[in-house]
PyMOL Python script that loads the backbone (N, CA, C, O; Angstrom):
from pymol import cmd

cmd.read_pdbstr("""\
ATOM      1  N   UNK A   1       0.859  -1.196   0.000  1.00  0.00           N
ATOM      2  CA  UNK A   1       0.000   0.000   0.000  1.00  0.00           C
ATOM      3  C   UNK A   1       0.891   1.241   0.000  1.00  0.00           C
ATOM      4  O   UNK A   1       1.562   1.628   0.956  1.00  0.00           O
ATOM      5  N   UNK A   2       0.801   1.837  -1.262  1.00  0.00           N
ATOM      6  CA  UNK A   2       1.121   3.395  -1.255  1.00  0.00           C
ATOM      7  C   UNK A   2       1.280   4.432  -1.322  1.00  0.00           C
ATOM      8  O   UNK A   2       1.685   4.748  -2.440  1.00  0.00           O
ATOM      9  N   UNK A   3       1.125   5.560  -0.385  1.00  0.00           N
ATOM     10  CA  UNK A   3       0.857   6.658   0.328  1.00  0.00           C
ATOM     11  C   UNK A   3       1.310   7.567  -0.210  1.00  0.00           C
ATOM     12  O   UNK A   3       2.509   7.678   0.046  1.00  0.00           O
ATOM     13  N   UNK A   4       0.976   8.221  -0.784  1.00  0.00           N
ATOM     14  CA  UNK A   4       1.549   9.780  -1.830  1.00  0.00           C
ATOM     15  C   UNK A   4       1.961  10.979  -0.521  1.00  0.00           C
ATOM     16  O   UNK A   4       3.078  11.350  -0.161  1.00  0.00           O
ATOM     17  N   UNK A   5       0.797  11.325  -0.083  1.00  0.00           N
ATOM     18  CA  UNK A   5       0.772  12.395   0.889  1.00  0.00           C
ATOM     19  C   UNK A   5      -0.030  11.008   2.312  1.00  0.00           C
ATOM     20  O   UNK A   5      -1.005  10.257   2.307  1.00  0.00           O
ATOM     21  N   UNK A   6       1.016  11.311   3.251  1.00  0.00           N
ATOM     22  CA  UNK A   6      -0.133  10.381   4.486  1.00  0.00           C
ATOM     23  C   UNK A   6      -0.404  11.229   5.311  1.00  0.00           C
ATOM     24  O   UNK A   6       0.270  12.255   5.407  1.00  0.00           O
ATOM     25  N   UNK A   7      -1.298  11.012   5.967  1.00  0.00           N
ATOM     26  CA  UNK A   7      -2.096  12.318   6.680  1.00  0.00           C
ATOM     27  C   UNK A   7      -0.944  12.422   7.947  1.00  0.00           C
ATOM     28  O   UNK A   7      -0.173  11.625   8.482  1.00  0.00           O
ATOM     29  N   UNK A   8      -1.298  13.957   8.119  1.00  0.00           N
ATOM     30  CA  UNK A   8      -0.128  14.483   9.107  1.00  0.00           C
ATOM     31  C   UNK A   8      -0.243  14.051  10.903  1.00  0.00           C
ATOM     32  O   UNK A   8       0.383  14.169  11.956  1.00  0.00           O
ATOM     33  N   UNK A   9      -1.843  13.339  10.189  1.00  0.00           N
ATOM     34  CA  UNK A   9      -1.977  12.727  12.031  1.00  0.00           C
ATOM     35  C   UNK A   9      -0.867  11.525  12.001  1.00  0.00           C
ATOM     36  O   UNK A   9       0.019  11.456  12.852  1.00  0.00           O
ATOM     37  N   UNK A  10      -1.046  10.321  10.636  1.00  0.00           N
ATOM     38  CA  UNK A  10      -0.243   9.385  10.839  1.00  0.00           C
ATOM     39  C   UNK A  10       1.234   9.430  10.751  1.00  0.00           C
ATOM     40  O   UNK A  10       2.036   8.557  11.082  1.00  0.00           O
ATOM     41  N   UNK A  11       1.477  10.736  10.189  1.00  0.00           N
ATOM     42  CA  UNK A  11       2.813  10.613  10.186  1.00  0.00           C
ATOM     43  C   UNK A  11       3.663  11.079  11.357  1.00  0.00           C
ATOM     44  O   UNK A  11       4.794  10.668  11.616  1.00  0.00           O
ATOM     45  N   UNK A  12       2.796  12.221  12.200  1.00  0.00           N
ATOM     46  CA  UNK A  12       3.023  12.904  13.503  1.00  0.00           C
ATOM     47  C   UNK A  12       3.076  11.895  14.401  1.00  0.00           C
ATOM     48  O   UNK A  12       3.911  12.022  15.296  1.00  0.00           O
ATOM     49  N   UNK A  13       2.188  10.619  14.392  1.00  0.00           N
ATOM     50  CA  UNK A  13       2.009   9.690  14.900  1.00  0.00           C
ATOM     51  C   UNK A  13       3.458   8.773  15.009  1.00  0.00           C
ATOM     52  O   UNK A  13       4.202   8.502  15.952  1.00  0.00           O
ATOM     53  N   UNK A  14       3.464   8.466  13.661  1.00  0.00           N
ATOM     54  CA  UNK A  14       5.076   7.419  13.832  1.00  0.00           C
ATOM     55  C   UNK A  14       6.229   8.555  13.883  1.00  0.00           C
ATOM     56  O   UNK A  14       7.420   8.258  13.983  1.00  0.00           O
ATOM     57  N   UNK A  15       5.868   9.570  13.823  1.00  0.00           N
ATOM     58  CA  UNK A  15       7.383  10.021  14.807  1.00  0.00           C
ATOM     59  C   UNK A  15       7.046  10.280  16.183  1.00  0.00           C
ATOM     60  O   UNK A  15       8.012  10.606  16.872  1.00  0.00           O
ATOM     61  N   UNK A  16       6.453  10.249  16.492  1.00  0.00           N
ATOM     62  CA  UNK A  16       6.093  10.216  17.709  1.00  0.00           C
ATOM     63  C   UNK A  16       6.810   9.150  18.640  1.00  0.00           C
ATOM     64  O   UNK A  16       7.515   9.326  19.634  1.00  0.00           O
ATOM     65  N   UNK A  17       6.348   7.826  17.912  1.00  0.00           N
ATOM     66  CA  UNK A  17       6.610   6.972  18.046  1.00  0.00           C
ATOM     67  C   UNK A  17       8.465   6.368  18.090  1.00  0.00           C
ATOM     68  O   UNK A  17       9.054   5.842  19.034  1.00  0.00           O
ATOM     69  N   UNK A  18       8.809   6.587  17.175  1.00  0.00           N
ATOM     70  CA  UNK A  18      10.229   6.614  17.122  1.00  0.00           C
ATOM     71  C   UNK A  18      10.968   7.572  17.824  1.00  0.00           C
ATOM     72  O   UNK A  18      11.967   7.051  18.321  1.00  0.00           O
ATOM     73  N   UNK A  19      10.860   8.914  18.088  1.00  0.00           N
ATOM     74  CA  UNK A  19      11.188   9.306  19.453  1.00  0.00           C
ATOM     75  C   UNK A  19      11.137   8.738  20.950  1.00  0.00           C
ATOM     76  O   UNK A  19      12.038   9.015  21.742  1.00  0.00           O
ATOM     77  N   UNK A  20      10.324   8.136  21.217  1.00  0.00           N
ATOM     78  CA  UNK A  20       9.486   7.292  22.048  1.00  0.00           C
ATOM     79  C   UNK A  20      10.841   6.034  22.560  1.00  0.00           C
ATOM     80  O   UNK A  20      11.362   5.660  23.611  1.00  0.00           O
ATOM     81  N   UNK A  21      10.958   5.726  21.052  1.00  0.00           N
ATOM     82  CA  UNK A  21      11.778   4.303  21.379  1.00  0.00           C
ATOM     83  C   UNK A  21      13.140   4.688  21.091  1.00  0.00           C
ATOM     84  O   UNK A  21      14.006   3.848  20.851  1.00  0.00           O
ATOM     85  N   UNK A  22      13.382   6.083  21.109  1.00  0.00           N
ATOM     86  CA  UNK A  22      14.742   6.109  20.978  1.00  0.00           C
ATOM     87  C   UNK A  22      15.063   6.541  22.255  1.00  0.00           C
ATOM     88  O   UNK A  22      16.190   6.209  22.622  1.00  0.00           O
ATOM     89  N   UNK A  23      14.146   7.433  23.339  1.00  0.00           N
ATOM     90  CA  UNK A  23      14.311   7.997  24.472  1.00  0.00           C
ATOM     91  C   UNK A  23      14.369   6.487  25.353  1.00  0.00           C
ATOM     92  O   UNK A  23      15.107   6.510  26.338  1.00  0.00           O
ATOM     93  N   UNK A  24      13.613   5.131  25.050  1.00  0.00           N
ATOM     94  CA  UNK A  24      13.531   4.095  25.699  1.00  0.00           C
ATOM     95  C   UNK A  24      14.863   3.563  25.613  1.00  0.00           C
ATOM     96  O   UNK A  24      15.507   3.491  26.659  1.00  0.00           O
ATOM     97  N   UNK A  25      15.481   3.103  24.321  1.00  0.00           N
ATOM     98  CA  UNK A  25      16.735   2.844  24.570  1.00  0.00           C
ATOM     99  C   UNK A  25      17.781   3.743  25.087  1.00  0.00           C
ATOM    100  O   UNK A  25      18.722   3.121  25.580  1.00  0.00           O
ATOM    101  N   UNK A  26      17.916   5.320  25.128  1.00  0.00           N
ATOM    102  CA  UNK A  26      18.326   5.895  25.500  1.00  0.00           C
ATOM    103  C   UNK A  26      18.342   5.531  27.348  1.00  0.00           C
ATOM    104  O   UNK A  26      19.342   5.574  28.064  1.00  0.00           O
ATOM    105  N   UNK A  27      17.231   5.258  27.688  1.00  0.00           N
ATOM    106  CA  UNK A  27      17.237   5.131  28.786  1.00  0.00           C
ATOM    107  C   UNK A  27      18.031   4.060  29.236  1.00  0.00           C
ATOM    108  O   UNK A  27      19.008   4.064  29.985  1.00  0.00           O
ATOM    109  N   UNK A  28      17.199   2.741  28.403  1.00  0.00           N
ATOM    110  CA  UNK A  28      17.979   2.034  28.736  1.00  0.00           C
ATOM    111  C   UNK A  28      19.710   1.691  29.048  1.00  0.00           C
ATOM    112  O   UNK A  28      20.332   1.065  29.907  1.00  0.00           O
ATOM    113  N   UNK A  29      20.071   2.529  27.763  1.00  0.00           N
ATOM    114  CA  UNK A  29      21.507   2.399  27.718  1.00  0.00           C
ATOM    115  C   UNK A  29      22.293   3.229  29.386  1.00  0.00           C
ATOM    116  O   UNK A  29      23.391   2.945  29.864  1.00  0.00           O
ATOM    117  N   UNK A  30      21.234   4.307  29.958  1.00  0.00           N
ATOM    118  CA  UNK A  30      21.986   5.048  30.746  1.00  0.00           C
ATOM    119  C   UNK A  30      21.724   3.850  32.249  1.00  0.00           C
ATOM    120  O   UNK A  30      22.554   3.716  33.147  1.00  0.00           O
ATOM    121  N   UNK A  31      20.656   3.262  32.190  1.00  0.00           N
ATOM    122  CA  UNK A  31      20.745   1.941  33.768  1.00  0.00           C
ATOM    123  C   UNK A  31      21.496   1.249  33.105  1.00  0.00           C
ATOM    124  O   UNK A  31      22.588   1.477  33.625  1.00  0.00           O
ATOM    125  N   UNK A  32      21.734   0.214  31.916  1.00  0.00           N
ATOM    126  CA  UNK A  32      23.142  -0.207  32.261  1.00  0.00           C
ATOM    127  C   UNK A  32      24.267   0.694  32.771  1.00  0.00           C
ATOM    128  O   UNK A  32      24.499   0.560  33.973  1.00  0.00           O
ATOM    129  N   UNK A  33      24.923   1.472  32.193  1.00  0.00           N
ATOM    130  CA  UNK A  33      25.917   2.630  32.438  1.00  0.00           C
ATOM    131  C   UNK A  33      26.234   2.989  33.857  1.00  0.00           C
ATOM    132  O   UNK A  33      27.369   3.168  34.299  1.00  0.00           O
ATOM    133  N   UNK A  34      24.783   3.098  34.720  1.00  0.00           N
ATOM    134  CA  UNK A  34      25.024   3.239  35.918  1.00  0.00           C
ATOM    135  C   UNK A  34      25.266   1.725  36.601  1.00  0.00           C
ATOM    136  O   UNK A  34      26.113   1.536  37.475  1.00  0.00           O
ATOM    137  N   UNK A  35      24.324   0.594  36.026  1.00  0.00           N
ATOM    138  CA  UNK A  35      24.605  -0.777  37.107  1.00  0.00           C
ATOM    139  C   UNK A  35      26.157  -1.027  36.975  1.00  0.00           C
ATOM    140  O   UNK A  35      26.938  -1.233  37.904  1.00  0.00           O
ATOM    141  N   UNK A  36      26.416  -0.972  35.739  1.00  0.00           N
ATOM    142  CA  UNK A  36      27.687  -1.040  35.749  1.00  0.00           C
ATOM    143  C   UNK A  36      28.723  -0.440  36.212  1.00  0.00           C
ATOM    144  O   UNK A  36      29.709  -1.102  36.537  1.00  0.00           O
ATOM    145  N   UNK A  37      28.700   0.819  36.322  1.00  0.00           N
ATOM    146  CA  UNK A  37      29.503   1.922  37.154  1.00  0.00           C
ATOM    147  C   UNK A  37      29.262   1.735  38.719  1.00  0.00           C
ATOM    148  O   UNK A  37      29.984   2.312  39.532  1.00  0.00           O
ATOM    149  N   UNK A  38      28.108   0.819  39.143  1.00  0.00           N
ATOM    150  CA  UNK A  38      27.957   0.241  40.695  1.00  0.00           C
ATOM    151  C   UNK A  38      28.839  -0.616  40.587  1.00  0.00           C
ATOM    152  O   UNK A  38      29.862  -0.069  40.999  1.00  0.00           O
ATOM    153  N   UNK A  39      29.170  -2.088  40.147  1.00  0.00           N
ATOM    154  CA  UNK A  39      29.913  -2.776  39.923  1.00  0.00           C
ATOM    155  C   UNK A  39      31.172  -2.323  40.105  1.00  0.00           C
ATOM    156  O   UNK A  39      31.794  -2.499  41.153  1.00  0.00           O
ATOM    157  N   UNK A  40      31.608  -1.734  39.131  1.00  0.00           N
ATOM    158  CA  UNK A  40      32.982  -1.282  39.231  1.00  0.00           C
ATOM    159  C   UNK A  40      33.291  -0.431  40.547  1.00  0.00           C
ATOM    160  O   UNK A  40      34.315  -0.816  41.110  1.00  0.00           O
ATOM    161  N   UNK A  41      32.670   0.589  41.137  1.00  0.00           N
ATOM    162  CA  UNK A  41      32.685   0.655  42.169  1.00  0.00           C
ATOM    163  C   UNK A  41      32.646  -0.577  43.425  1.00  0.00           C
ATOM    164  O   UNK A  41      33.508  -0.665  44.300  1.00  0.00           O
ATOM    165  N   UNK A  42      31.952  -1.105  43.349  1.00  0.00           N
ATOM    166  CA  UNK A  42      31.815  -2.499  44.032  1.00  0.00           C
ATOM    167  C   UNK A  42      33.778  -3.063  44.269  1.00  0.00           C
ATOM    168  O   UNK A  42      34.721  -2.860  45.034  1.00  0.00           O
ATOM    169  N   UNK A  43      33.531  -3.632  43.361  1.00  0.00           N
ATOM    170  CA  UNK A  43      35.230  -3.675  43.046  1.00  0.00           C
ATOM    171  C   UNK A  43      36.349  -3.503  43.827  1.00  0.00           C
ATOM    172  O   UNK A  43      37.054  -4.191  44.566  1.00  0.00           O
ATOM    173  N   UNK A  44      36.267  -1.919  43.274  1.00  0.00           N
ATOM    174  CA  UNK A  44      37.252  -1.239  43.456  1.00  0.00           C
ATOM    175  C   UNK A  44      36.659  -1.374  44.635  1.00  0.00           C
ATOM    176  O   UNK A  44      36.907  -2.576  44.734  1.00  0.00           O
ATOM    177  N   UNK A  45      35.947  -1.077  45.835  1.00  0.00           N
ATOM    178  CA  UNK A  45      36.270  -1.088  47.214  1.00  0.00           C
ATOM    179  C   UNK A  45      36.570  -2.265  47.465  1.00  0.00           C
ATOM    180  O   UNK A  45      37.473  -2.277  48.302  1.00  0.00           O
ATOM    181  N   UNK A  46      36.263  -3.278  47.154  1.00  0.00           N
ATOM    182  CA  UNK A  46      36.547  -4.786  47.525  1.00  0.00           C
ATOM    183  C   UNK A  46      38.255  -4.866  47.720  1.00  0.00           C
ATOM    184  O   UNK A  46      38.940  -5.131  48.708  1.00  0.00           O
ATOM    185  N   UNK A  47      38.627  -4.497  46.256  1.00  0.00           N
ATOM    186  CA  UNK A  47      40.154  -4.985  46.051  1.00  0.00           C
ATOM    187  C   UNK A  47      40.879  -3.754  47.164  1.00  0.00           C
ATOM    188  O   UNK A  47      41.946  -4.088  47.679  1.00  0.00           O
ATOM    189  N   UNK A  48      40.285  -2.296  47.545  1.00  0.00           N
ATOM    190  CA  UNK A  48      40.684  -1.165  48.597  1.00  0.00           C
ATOM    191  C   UNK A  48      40.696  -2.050  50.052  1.00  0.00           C
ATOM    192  O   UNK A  48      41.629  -2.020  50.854  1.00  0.00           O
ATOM    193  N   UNK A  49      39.507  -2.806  50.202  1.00  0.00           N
ATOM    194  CA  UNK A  49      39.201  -3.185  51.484  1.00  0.00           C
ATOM    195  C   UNK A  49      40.197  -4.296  52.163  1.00  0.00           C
ATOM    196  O   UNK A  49      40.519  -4.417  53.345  1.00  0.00           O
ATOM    197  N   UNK A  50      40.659  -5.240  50.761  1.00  0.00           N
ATOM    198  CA  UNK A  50      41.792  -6.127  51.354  1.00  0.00           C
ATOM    199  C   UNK A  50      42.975  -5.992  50.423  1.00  0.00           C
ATOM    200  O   UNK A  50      43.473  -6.950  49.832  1.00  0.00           O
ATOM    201  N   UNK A  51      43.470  -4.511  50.311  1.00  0.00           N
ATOM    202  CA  UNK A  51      44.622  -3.788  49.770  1.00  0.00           C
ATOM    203  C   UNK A  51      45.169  -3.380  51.843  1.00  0.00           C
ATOM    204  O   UNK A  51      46.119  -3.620  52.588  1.00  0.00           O
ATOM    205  N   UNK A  52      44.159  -2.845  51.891  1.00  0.00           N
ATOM    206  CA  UNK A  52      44.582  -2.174  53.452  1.00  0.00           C
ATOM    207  C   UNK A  52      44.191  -3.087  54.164  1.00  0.00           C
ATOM    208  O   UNK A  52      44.307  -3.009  55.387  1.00  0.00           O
TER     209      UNK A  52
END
""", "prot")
cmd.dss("prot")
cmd.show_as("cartoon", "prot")
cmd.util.cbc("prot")
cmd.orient("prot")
């Protein structure tokens, strides 16, 4: 099926949409970033704690 002009609801619509899922992975990417930056913190006090 195809769409010469698609109405500006549907097209407002799927960007909508794709903003949506880019802010989701965006998100996502920033809780890994932090679990991981816990971890490494984790760590590093571990290997501090029986350094001293």
């Amino acid at each position: 099926m195809i769409v010469n002009s698609p109405s500006p609801e549907l097209s407002s619509f799927f960007v909508q949409r794709r903003r949506m899922m880019q802010r989701a992975n965006r998100t996502v990417q920033s809780t890994e970033l932090f679990i991981g930056t816990c971890k490494l913190l984790s760590i590093l006090a571990d290997v501090t704690m029986k350094v001293t």
